[in-house]
N, CA, C, O and CB atoms as a CASP TS submission, in Angstrom:
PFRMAT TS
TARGET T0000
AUTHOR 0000-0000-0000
METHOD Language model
MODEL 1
PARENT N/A
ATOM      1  N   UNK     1     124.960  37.942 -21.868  1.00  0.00           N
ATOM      2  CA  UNK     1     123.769  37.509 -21.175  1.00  0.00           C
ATOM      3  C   UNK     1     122.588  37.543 -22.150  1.00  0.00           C
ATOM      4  O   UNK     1     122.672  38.230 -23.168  1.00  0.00           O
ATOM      5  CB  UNK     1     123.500  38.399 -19.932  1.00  0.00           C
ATOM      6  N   UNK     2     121.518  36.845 -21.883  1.00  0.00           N
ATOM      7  CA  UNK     2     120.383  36.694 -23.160  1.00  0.00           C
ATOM      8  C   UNK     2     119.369  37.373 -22.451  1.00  0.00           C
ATOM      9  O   UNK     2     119.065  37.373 -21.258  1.00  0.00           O
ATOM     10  CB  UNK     2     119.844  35.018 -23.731  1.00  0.00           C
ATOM     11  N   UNK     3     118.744  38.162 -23.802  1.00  0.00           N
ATOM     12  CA  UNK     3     117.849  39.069 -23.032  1.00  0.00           C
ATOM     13  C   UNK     3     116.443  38.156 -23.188  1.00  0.00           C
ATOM     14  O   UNK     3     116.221  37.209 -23.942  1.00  0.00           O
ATOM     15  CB  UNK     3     117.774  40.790 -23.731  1.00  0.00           C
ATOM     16  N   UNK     4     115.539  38.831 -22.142  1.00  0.00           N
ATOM     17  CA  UNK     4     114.463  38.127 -21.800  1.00  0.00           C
ATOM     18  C   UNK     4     113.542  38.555 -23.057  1.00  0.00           C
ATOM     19  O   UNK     4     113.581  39.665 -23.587  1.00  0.00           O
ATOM     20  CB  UNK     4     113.918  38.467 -20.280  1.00  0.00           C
ATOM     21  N   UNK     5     112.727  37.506 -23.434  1.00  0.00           N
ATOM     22  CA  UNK     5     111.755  38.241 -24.124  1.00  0.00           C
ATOM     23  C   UNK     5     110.764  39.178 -24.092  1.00  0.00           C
ATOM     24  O   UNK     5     110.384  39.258 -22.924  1.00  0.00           O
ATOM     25  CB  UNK     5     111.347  37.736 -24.426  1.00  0.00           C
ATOM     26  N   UNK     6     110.419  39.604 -24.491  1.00  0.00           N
ATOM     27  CA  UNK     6     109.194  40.715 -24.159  1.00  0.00           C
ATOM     28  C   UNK     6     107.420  40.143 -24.043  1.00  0.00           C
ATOM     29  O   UNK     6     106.366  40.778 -24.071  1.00  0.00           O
ATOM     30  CB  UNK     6     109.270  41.915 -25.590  1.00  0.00           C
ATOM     31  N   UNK     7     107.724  38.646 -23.904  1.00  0.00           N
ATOM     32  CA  UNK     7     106.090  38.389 -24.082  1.00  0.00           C
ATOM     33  C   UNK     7     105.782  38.171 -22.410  1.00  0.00           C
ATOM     34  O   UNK     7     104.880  37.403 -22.076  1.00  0.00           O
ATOM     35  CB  UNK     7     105.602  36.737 -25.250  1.00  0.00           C
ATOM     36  N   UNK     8     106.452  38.773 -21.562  1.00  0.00           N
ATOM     37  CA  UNK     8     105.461  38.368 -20.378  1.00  0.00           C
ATOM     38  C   UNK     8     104.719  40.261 -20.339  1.00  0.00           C
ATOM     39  O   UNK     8     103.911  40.740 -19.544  1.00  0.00           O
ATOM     40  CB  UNK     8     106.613  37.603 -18.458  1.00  0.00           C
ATOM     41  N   UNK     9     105.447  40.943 -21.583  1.00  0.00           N
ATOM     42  CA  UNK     9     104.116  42.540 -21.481  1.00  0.00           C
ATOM     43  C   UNK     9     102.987  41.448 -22.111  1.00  0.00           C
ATOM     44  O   UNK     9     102.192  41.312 -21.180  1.00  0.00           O
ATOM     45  CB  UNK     9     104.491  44.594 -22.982  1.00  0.00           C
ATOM     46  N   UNK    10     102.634  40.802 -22.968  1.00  0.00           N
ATOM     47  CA  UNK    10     101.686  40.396 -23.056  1.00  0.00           C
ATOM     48  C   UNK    10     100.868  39.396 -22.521  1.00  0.00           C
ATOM     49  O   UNK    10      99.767  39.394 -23.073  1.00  0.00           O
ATOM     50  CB  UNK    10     101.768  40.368 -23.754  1.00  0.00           C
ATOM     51  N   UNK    11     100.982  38.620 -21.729  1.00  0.00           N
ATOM     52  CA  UNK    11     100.719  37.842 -20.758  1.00  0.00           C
ATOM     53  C   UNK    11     100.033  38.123 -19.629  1.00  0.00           C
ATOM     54  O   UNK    11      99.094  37.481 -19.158  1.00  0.00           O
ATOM     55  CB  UNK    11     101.611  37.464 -20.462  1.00  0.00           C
ATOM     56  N   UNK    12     100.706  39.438 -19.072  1.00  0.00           N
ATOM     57  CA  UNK    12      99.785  39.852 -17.900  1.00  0.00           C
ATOM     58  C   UNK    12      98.727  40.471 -18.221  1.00  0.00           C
ATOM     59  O   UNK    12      97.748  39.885 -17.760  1.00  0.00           O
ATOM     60  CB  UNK    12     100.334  40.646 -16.983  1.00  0.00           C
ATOM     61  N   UNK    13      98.253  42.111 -19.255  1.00  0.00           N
ATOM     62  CA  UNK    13      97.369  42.471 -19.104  1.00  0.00           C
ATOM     63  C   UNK    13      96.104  41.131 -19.421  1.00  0.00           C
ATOM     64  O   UNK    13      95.025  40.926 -18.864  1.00  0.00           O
ATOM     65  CB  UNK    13      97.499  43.675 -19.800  1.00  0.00           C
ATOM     66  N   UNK    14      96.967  40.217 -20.821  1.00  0.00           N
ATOM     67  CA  UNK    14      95.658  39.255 -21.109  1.00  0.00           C
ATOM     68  C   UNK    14      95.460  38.261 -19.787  1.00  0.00           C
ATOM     69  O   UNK    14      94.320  37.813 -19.669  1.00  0.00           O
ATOM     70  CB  UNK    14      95.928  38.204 -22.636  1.00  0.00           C
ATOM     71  N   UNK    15      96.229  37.945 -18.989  1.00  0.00           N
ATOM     72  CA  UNK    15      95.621  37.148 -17.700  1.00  0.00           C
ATOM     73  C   UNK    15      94.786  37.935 -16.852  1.00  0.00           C
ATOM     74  O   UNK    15      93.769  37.385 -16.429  1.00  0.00           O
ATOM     75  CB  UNK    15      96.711  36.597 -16.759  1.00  0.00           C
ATOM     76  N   UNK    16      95.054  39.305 -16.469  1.00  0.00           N
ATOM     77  CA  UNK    16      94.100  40.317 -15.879  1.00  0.00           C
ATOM     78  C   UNK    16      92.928  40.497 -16.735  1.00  0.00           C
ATOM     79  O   UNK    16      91.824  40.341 -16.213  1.00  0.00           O
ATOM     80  CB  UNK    16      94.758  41.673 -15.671  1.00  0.00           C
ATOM     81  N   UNK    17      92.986  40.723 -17.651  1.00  0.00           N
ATOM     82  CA  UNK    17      91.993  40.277 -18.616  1.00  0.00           C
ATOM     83  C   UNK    17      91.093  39.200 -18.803  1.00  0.00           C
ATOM     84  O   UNK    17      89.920  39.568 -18.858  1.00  0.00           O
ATOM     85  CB  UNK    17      92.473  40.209 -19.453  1.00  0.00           C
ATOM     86  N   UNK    18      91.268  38.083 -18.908  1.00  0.00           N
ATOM     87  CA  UNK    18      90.585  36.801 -19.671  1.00  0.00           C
ATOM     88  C   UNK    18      89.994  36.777 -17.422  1.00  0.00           C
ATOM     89  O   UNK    18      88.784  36.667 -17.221  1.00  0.00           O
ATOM     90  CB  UNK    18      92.208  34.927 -20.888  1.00  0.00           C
ATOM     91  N   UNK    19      90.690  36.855 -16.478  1.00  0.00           N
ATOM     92  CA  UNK    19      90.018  36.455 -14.915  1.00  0.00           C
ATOM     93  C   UNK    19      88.979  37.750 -14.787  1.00  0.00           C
ATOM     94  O   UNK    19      88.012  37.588 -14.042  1.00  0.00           O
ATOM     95  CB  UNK    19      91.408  36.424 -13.347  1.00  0.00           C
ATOM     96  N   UNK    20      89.102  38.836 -15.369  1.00  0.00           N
ATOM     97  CA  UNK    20      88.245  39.832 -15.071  1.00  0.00           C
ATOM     98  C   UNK    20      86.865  39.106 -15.878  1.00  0.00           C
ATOM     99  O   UNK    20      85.901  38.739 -15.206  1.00  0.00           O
ATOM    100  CB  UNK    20      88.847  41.432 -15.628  1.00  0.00           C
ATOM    101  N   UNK    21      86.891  38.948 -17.376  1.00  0.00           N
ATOM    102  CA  UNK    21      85.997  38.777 -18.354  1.00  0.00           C
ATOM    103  C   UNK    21      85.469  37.144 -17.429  1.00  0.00           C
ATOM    104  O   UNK    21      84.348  37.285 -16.941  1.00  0.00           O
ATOM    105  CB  UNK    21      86.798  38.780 -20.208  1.00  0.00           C
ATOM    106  N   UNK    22      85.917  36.137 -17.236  1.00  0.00           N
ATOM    107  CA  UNK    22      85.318  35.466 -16.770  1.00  0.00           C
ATOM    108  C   UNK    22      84.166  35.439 -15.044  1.00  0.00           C
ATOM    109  O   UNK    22      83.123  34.930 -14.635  1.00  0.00           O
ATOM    110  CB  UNK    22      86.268  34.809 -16.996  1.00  0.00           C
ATOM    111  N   UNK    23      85.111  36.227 -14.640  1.00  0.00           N
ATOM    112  CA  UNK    23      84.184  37.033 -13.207  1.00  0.00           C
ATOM    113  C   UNK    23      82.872  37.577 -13.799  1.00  0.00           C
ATOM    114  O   UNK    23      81.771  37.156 -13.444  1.00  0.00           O
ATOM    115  CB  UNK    23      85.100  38.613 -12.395  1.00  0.00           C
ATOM    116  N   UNK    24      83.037  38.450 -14.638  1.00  0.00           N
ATOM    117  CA  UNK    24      82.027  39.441 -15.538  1.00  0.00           C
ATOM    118  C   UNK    24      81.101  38.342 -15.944  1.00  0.00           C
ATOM    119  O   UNK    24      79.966  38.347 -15.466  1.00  0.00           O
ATOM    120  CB  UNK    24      82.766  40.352 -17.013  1.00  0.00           C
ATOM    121  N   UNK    25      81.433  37.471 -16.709  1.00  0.00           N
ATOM    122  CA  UNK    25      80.009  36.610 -17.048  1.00  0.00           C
ATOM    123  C   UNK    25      79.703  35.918 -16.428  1.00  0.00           C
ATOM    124  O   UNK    25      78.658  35.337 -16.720  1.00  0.00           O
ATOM    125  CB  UNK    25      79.813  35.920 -17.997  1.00  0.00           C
ATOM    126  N   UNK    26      80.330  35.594 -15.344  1.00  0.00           N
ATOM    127  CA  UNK    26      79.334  34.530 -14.371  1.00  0.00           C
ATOM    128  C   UNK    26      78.750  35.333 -13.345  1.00  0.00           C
ATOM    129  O   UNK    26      78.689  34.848 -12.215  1.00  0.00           O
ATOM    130  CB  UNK    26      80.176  33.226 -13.546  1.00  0.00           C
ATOM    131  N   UNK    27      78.148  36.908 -13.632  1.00  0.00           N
ATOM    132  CA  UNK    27      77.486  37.776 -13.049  1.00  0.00           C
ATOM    133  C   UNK    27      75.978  36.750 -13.325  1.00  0.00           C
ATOM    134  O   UNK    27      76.117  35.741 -14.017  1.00  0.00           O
ATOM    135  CB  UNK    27      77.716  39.443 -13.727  1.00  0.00           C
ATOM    136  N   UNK    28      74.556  37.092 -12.734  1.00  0.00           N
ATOM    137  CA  UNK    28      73.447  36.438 -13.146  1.00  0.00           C
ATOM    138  C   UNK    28      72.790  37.342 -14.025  1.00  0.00           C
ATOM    139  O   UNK    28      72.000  36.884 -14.850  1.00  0.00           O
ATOM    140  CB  UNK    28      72.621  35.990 -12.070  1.00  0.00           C
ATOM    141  N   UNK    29      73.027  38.658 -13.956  1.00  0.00           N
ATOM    142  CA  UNK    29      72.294  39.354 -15.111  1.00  0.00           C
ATOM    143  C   UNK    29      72.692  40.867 -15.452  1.00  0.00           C
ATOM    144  O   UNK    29      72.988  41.571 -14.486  1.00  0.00           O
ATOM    145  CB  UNK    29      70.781  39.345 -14.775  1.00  0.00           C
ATOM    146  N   UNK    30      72.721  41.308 -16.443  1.00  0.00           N
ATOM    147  CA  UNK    30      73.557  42.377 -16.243  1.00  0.00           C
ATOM    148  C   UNK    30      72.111  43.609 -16.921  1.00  0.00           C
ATOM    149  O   UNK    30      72.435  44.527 -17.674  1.00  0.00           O
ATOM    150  CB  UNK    30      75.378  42.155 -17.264  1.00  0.00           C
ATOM    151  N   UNK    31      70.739  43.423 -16.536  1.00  0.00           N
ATOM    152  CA  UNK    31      69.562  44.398 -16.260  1.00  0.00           C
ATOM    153  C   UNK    31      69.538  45.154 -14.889  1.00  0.00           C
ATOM    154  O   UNK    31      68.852  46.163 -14.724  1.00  0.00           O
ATOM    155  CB  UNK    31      68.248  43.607 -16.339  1.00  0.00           C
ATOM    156  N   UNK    32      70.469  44.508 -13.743  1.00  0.00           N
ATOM    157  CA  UNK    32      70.796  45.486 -12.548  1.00  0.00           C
ATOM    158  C   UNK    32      72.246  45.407 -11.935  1.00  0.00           C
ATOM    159  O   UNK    32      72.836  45.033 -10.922  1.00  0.00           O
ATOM    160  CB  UNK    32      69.794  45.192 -11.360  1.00  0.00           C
ATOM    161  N   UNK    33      72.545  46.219 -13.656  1.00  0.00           N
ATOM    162  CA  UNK    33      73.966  46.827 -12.999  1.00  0.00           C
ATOM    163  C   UNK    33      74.299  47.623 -12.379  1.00  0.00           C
ATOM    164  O   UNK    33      73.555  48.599 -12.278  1.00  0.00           O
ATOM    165  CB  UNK    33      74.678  47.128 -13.503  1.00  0.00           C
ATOM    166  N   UNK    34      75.611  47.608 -11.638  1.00  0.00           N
ATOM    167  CA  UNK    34      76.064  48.240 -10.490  1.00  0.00           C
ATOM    168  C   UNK    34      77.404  49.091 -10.932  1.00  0.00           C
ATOM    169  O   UNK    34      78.189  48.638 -11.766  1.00  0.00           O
ATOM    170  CB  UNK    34      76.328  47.126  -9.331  1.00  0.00           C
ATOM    171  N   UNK    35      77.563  50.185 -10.384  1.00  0.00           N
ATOM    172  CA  UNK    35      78.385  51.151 -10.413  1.00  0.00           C
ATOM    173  C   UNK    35      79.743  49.944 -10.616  1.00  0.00           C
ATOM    174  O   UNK    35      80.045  49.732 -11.791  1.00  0.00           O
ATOM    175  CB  UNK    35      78.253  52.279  -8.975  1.00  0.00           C
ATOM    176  N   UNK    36      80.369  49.338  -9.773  1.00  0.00           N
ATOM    177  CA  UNK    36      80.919  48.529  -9.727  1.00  0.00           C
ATOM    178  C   UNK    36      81.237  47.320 -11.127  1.00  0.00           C
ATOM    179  O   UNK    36      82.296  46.965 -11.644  1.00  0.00           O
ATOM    180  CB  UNK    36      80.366  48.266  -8.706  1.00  0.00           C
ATOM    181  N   UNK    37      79.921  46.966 -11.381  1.00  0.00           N
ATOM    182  CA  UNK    37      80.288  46.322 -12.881  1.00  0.00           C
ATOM    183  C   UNK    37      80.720  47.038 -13.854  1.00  0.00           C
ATOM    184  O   UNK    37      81.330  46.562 -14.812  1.00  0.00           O
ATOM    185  CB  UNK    37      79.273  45.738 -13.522  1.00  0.00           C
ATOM    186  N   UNK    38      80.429  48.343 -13.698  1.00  0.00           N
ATOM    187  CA  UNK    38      80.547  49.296 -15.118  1.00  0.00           C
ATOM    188  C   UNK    38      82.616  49.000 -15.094  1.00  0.00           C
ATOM    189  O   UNK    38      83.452  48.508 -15.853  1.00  0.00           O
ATOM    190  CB  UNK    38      79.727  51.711 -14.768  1.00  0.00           C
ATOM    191  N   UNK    39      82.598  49.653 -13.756  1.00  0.00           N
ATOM    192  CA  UNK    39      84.144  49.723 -13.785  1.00  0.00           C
ATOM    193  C   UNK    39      84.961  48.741 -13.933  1.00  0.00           C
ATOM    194  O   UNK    39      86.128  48.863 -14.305  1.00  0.00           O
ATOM    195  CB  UNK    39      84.603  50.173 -12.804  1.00  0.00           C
ATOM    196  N   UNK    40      84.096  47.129 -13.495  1.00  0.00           N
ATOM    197  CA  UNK    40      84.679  46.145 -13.592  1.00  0.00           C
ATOM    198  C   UNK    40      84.726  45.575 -14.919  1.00  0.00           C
ATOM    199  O   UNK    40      85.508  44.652 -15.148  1.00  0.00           O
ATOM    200  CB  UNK    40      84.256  45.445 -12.763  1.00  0.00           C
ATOM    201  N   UNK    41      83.502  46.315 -16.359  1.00  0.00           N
ATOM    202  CA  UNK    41      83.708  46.075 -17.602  1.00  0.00           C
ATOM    203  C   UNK    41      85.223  46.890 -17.747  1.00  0.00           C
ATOM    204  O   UNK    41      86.280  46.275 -17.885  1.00  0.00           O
ATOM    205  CB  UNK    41      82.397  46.579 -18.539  1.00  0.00           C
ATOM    206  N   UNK    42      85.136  48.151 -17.698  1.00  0.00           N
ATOM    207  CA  UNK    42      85.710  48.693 -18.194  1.00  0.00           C
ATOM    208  C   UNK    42      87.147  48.528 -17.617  1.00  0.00           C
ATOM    209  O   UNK    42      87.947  48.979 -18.437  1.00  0.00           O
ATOM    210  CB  UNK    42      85.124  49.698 -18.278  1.00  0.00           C
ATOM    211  N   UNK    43      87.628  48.154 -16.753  1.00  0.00           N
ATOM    212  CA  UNK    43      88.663  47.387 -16.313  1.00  0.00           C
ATOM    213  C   UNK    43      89.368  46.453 -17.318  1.00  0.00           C
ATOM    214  O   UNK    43      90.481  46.683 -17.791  1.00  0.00           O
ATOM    215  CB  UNK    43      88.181  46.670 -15.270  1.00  0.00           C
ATOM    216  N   UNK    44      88.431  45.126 -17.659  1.00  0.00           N
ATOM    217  CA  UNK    44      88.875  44.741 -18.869  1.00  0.00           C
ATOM    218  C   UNK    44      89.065  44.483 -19.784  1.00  0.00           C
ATOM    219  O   UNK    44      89.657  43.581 -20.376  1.00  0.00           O
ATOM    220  CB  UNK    44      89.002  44.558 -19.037  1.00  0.00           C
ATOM    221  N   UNK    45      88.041  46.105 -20.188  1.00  0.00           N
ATOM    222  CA  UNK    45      88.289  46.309 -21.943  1.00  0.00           C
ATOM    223  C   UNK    45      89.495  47.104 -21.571  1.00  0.00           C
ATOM    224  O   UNK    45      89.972  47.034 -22.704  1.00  0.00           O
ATOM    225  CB  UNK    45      86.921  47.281 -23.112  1.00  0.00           C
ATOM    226  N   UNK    46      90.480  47.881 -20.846  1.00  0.00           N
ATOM    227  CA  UNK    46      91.642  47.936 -20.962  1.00  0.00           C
ATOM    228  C   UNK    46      92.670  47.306 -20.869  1.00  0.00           C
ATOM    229  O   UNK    46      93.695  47.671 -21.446  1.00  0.00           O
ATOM    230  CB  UNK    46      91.787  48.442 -20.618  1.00  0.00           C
ATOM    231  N   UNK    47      92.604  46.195 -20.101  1.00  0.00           N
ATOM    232  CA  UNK    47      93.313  45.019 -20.516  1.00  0.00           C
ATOM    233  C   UNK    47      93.765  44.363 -21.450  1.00  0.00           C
ATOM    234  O   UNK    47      94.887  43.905 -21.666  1.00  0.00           O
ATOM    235  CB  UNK    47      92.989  44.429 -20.286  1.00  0.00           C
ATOM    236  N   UNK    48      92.401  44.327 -22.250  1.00  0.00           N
ATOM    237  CA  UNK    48      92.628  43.671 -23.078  1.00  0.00           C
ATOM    238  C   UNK    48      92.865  44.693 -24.482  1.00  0.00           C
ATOM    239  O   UNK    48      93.199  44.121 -25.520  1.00  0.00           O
ATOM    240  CB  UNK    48      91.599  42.673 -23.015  1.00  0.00           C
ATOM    241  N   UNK    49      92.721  45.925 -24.495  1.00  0.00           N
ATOM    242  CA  UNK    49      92.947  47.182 -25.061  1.00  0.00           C
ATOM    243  C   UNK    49      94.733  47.179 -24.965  1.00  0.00           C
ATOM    244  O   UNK    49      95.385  47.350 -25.996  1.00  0.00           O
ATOM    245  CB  UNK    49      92.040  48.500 -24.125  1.00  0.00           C
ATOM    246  N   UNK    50      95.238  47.022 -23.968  1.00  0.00           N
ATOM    247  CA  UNK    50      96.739  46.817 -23.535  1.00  0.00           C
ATOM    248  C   UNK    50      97.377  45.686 -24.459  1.00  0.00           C
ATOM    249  O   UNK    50      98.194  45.815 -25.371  1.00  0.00           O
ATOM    250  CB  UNK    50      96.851  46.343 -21.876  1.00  0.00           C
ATOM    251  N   UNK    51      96.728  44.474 -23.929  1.00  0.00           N
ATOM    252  CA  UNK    51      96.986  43.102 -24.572  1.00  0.00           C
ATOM    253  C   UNK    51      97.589  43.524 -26.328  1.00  0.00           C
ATOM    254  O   UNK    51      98.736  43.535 -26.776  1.00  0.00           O
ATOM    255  CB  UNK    51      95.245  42.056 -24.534  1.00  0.00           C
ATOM    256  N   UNK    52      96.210  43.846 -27.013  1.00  0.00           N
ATOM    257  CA  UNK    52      96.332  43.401 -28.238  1.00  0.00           C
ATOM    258  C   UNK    52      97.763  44.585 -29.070  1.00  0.00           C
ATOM    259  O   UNK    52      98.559  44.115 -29.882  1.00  0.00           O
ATOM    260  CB  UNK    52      94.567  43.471 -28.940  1.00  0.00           C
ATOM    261  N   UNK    53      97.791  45.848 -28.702  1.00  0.00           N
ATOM    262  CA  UNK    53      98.797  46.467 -29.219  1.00  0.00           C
ATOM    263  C   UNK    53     100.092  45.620 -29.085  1.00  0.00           C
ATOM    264  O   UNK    53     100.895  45.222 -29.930  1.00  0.00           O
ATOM    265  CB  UNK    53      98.874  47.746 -28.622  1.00  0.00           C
ATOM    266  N   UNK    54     100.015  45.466 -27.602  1.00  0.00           N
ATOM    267  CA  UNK    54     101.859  44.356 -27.279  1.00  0.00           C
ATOM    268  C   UNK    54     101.553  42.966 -27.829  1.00  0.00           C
ATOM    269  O   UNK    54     102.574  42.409 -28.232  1.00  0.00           O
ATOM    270  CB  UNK    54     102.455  43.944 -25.108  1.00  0.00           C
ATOM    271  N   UNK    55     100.611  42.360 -27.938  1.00  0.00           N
ATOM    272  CA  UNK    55     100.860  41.431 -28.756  1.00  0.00           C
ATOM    273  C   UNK    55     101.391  41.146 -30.746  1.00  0.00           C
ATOM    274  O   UNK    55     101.826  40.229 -31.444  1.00  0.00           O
ATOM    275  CB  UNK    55      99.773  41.020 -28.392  1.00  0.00           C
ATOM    276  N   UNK    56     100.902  42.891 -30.931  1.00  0.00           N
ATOM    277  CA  UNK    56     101.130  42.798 -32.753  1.00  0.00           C
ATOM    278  C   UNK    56     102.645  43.093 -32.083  1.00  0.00           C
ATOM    279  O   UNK    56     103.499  42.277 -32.431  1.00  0.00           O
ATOM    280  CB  UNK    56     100.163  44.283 -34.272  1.00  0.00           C
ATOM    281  N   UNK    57     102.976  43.888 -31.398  1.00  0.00           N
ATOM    282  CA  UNK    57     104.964  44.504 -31.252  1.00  0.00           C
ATOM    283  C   UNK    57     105.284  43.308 -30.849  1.00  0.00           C
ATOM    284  O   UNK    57     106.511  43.214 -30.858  1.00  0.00           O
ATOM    285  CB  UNK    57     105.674  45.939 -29.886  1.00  0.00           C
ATOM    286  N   UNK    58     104.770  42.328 -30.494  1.00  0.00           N
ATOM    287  CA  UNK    58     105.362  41.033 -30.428  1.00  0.00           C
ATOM    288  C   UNK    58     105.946  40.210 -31.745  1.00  0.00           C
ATOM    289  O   UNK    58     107.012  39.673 -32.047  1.00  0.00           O
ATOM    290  CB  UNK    58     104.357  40.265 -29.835  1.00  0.00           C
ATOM    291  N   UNK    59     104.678  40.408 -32.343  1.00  0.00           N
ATOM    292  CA  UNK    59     104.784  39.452 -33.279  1.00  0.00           C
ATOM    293  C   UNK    59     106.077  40.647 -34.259  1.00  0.00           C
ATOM    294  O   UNK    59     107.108  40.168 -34.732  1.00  0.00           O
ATOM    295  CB  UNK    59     102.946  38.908 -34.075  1.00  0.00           C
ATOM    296  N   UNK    60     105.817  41.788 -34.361  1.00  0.00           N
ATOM    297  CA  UNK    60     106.760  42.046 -35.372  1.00  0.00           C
ATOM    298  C   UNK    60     108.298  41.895 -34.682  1.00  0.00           C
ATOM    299  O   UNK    60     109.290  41.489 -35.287  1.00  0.00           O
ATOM    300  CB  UNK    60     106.449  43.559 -36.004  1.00  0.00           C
ATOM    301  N   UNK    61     108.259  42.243 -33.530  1.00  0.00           N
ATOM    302  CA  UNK    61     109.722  42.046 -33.152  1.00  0.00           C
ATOM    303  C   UNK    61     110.070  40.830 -33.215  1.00  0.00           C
ATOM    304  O   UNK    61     111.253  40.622 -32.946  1.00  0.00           O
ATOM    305  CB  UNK    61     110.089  42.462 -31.907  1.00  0.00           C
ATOM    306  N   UNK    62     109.046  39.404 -33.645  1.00  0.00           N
ATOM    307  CA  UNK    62     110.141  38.516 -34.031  1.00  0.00           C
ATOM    308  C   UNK    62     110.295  38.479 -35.404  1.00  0.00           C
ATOM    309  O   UNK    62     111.275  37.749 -35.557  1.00  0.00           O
ATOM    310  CB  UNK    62     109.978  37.190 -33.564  1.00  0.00           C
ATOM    311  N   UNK    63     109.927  38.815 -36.444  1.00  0.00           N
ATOM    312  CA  UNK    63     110.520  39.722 -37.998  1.00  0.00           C
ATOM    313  C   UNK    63     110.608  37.373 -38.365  1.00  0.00           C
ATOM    314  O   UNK    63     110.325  36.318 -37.797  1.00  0.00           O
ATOM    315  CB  UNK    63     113.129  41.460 -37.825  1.00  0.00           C
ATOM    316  N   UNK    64     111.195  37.895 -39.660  1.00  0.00           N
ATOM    317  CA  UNK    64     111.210  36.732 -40.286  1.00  0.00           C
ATOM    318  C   UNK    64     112.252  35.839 -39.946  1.00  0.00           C
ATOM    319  O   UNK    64     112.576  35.703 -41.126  1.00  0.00           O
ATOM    320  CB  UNK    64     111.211  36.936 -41.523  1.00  0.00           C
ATOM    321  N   UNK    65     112.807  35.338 -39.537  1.00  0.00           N
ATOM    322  CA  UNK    65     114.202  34.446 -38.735  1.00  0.00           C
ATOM    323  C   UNK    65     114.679  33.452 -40.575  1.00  0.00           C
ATOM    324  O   UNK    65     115.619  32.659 -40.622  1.00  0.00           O
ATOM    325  CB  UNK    65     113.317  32.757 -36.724  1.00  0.00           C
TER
END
C-alpha cells in the first residue's frame, strides 16, 4: 500500500493560518484592540509557527531523488 504523504501536516496549520491573518487585517484599526484580537494574533503566529518547522521536515524528507 503507498503511504500518504506528510504534506497535509503542512497545509492545515498554514490554511488556519493565512484565514486567521486575513480576518486580522481586514480589522479597521488595530489603536483599539481587544482582548480578543490579541488572542486572535496570537492564534496565528502559532500557526504559522507550526507551518514553517513541518514545512523544512518536508522538504528534507523528500532528500535528493
Amino acid at each position: 500500500m503507498r503511504e500518504r504523504p506528510k504534506v497535509v501536516l503542512f497545509w492545515i496549520p498554514l490554511l488556519f493560518g493565512l484565514l486567521s491573518g486575513t480576518a486580522l487585517i481586514g480589522r479597521p484599526s488595530l489603536a483599539g484592540v481587544r482582548a480578543v484580537d490579541i488572542v486572535h494574533l496570537i492564534a496565528t503566529g502559532m500557526c504559522f509557527g507550526a507551518t514553517i518547522p513541518l514545512f523544512v521536515l518536508f522538504l528534507r524528507s523528500r532528500g535528493p531523488r
